[in-house]
N, C-alpha and C positions, 0 to 999 in steps of 0.2 A: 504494500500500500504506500502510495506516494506522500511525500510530507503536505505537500495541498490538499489531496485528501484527508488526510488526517486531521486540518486543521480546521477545512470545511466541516468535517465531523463536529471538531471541539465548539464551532461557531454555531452550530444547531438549535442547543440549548439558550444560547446569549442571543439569539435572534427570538428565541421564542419569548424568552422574558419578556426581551423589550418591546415586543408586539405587545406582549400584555400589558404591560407599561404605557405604551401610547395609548391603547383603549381605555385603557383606563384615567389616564389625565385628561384634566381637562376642570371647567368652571365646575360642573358635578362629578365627584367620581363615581367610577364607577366599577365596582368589584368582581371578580371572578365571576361570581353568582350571578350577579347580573346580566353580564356578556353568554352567561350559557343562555339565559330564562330569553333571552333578543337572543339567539340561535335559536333557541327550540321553538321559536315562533308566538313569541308573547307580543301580544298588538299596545300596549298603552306607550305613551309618546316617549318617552324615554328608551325604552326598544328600539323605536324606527326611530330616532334619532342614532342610536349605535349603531345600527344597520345600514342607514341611508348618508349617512355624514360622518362618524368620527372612524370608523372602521375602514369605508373607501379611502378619506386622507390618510390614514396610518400607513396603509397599501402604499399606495403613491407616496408615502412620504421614504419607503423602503426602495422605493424603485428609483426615485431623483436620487437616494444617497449612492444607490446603487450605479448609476449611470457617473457619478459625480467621481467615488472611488476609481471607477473604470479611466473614468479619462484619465484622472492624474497620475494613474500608472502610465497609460499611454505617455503624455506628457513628461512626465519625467524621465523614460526611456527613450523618446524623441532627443530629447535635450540633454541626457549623459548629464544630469542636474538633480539631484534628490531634494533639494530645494522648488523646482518648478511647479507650477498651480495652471489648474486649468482655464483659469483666465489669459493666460499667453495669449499672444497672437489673436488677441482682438473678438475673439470667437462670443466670449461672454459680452463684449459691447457692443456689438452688429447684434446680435439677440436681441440687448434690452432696446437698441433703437428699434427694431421692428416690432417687440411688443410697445412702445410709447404710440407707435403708428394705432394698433390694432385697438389702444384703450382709450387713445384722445380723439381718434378720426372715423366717424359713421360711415362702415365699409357695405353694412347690408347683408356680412354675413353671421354666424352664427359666432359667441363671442370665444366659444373654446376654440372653434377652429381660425379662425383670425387672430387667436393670440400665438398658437401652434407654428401656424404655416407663417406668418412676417416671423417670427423669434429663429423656425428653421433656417428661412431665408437668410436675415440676415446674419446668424453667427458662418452659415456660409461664405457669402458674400464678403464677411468681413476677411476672413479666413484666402480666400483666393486674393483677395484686395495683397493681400500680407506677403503673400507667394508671389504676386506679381512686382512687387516692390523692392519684395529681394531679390528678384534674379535682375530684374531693371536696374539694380544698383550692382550685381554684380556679384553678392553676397548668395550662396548658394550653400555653407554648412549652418551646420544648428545656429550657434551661435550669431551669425547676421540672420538667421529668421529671427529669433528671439527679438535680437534690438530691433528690428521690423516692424516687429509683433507689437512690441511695446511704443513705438512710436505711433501707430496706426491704435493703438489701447487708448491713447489721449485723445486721440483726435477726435474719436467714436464718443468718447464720453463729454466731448464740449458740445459736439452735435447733438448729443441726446438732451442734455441741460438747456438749448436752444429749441429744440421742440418742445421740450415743455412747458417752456414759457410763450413760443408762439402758437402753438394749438390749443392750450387751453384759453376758456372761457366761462361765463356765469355759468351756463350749463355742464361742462364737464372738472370737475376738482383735482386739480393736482393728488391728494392726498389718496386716488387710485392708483397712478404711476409711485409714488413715492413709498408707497407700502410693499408693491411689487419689486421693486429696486431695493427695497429694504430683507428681501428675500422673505416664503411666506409659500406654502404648499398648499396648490388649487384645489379644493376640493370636486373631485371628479363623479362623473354618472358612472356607475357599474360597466358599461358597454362603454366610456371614457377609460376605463381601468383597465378593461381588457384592451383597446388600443394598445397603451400605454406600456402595458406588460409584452404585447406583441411585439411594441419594437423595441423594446431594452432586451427581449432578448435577442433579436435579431443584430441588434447592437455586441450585446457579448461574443457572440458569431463573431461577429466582424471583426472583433479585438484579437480574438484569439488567433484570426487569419495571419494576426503582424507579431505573434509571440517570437520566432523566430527570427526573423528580422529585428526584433528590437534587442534580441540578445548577442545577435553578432554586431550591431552598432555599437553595444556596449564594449567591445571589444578595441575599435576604432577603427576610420574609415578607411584605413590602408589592411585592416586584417579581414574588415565584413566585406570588400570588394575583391580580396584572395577568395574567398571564400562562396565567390558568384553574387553577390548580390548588387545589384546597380543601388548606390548610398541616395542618390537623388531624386531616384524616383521614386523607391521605399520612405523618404522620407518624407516626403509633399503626401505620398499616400496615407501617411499614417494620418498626418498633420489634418488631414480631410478627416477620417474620420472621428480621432478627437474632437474636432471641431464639430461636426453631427452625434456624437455623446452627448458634449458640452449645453448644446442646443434645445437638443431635446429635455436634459436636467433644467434648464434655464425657463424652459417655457411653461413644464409643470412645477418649478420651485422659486422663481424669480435669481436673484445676487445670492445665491449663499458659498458664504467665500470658506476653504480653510480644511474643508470636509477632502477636496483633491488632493492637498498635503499633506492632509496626518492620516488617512487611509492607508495607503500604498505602503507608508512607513510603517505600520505596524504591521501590514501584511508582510512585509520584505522584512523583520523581525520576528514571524515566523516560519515562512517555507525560503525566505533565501531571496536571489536574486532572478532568479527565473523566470521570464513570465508565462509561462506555459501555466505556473501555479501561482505568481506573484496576482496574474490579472481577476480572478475571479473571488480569491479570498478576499482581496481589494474592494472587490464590487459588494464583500458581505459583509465587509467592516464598514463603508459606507451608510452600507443599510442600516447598520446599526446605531453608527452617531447619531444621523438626521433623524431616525424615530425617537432616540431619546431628546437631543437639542427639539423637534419639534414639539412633545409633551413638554417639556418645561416651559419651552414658550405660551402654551393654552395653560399652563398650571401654577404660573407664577406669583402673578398678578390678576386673580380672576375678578371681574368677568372680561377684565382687557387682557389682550394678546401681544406679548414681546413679537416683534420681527424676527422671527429666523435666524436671518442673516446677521445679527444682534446677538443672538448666544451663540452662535459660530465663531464668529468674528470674537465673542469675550475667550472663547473656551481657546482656541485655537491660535490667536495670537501669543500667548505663552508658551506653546508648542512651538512654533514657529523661531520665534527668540533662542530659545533652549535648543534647537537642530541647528542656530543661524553660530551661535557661541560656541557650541560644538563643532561644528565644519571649520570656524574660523581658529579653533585650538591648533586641529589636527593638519 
């Protein structure tokens, strides 16, 4: 049995908790007993309240951390950087422009799918934007994508700051975008859920297409190109698809920053440097911050809701620090 297996095993129980955990938090709690009594098909409103609202988000709140973890493995094996966040390369601020589109501008369509399809587009968009400026500059390994990324990351975020201020009006409130931005997990339809799960895993699919490749990058680009593999094309492709993980986590979770960093790390502190096993335990330790950071956000301060993106960002920048003083020791 392989060390990812094993540890996907050990992660079984710790996912289960915190599932119960998230059903459980919230303005009312709500106890074991309860969650059976709304299974076994008990009708008064606090049932279909578990049923229909806190239970779908918990879901979806497994599957953003899940997409979220995924990326920053990808990302961080892109960029030969245990440090990198899936915010690089602009992908997270072409999203939230295209969700400011979808919540300040009457498109006529449906508003899940208008926040989906601009947030896909644009962490796309922004993402090829990024590719196209490094090779236009001439910069064609990691590291000039990166500064790329990062210069094209500002840009995106003054543009976005500019539509908010010019498409809002008496009718539509800033404090929709600004919640969204403050990161904050949609509450989905059941058949929104199933989407959702459809394509996180079809997402994982597609991670696991570049495990090898990410591990002879690791090596560096004079040993992964011994080795057959063209360094620039594998690496645009990778870059593409964290950029549609990132996307997708983005449009059903808003900004939640910190969850792409300290995933990967604790996964890569137990099965190693592999991603064959690094990527998927990744995507289970993901699941498991965002359900718990999402319960405390509904549990903190009832009957108001922390942002997300607010207890990521507390929990996680101390982490962050402590790898940053770390790397910088060694």
């Amino acid at each position: 049995m392989s060390a990812a297996v094993r540890a996907l095993i050990r992660l079984l129980p710790l996912l289960a908790l915190a599932l119960l955990f998230g059903v459980s938090a919230g303005h009312d709690w709500a106890g074991p007993t309860r969650l059976l009594q709304a299974l076994g098909g008990a009708e008064d409103l606090r049932a279909r309240l578990l049923l229909e609202w806190r239970l779908p988000r918990v879901l979806a709140a497994a599957l953003v951390g899940s997409l979220l973890g995924l990326g920053g493995a990808i990302f961080q094996g892109v960029f030969r950087n245990p440090l990198a966040e899936p915010y690089l390369l602009g992908s997270a601020g072409g999203a939230a422009i295209g969700a400011t589109v979808a919540l300040l501008v009457p498109l006529g369509l449906p508003s899940a799918l208008a926040l989906g399809g601009l947030s896909f587009a644009g962490a796309w968009g922004a993402t090829l934007l990024v590719l196209a400026v490094a090779r236009g500059a001439g910069a064609r390994d990691a590291a000039g994508l990166l500064l790329a990324g990062v210069a094209v990351a500002a840009m995106l975020g003054a543009i976005r700051s500019f539509l908010m201020l010019a498409l809002s009006d008496e009718s539509v409130s800033l404090q929709v975008v600004l919640s969204w931005t403050l990161g904050g997990i949609q509450t989905p339809t059941w058949s929104g859920l199933a989407w959702l799960a459809g394509l996180a895993g079809l997402a994982i699919g597609a991670s696991l297409t570049l495990a090898r490749g990410l591990d002879l990058l690791g090596l560096g680009d004079d040993q992964a190109e011994a080795f057959g593999l063209d360094t620039d094309r594998f690496i645009a492709r990778a870059i593409l698809v964290g950029a549609a993980v990132v996307a997708l986590a983005v449009a059903y979770g808003g900004l939640v920053a910190f969850v792409g960093l300290t995933a990967p790390h604790i996964a890569r502190w137990w099965v190693g440097p592999r991603h064959r096993g690094l990527l998927p335990v990744s995507a289970a330790i993901g699941a498991i911050l965002v359900i718990l950071c999402d319960g405390l956000a509904r549990a903190v301060l009832p009957p108001a809701e922390i942002p997300l993106g607010l207890v990521t960002a507390a929990a996680g920048g101390p982490f962050f620090l402590a790898l940053l003083r770390r790397r910088l020791r060694a």
